[in-house]
Each structure stands twice: as structure tokens, then as C-alpha cells.
C-alpha positions in Angstrom: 0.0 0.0 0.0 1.3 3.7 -0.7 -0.7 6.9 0.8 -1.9 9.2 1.7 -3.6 9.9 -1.9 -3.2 12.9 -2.7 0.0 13.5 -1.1 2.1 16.4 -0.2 5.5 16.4 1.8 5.4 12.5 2.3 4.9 9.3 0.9 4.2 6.4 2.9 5.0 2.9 1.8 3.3 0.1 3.8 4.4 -3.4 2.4 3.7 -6.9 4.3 5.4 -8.6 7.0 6.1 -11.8 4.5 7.5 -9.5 1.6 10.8 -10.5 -0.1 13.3 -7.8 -0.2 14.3 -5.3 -1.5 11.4 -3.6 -3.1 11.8 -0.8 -5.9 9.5 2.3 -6.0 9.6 4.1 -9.7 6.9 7.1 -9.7 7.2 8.9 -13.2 5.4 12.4 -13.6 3.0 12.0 -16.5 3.1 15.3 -17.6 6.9 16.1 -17.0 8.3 12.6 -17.3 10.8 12.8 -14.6 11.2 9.6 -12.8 11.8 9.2 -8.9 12.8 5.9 -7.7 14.1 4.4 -4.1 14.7 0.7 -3.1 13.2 -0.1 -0.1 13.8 -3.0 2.5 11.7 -2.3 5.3 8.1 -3.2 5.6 7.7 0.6 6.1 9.4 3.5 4.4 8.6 7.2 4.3 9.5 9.0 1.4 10.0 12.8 1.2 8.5 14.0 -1.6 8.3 18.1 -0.7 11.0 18.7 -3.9 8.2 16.8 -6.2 5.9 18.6 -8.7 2.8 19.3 -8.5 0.8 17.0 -10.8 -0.1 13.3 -11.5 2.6 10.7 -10.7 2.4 6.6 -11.9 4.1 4.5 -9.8 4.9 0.9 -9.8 6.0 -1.1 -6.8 8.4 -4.3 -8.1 10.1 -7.2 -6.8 12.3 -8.5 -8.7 10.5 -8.4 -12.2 7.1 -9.2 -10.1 4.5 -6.2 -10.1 3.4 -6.0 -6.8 1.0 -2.8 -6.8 0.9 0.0 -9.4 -1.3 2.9 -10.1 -1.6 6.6 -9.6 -0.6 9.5 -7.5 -1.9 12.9 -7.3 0.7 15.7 -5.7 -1.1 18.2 -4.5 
């Protein structure tokens, strides 16, 4: 899970107790294509996001080459 949605100054990653690490984050700005990525490995990470864009942000949370969430993100 990743929240709140919309966001601001933070990002916060919730992942399962069971999840195989490490985990990569990639969030791309649709409208500006810049690309933000972190590899977690910790069931929870918060991610400062207060030097992000405003706009709409599609992120993809991967294991490996397994898709484990994906979806989209408004910065507010």
C-alpha cells in the first residue's frame, strides 16, 4: 500500500510482514516525465516527496520483475 492519496510532503510505503526484499518504488510524472525511484527494504518506508511537482505521478512497486502494486498519485 502507498498513501496518503493525494499527497504532499510524504509518501508512505506500507508493504507486508512476508514480503521478499528489497522492493523498488519508480513514480514517473505523466506530464513532465521525470522519474523518482528508491529501493526499499523495510516493511515501512517514508518517502520525502516536498521537492516533487505538482501533478499526476504513476508509480509501480516491483520485486524482482514481479508487479506488486501500481497505479496513480496525485501531488497536491
Amino acid at each position: 500500500m502507498i498513501g496518503p492519496n493525494p499527497f504532499d510532503e510524504i509518501l508512505i510505503v506500507q508493504l507486508s510482514e512476508g514480503q521478499d526484499f528489497p522492493v523498488d518504488l519508480i513514480a514517473t510524472n505523466t506530464s513532465t516525465d521525470k522519474a523518482f525511484r528508491d529501493r526499499i527494504f523495510t516493511s515501512k518506508k517514508i518517502v520525502d516527496t516536498s521537492n516533487f511537482p505538482p501533478g499526476l505521478y504513476q508509480y509501480v512497486l516491483k520485486h524482482e520483475d514481479k508487479v506488486l502494486e501500481e497505479g496513480y498519485l496525485k501531488k497536491i
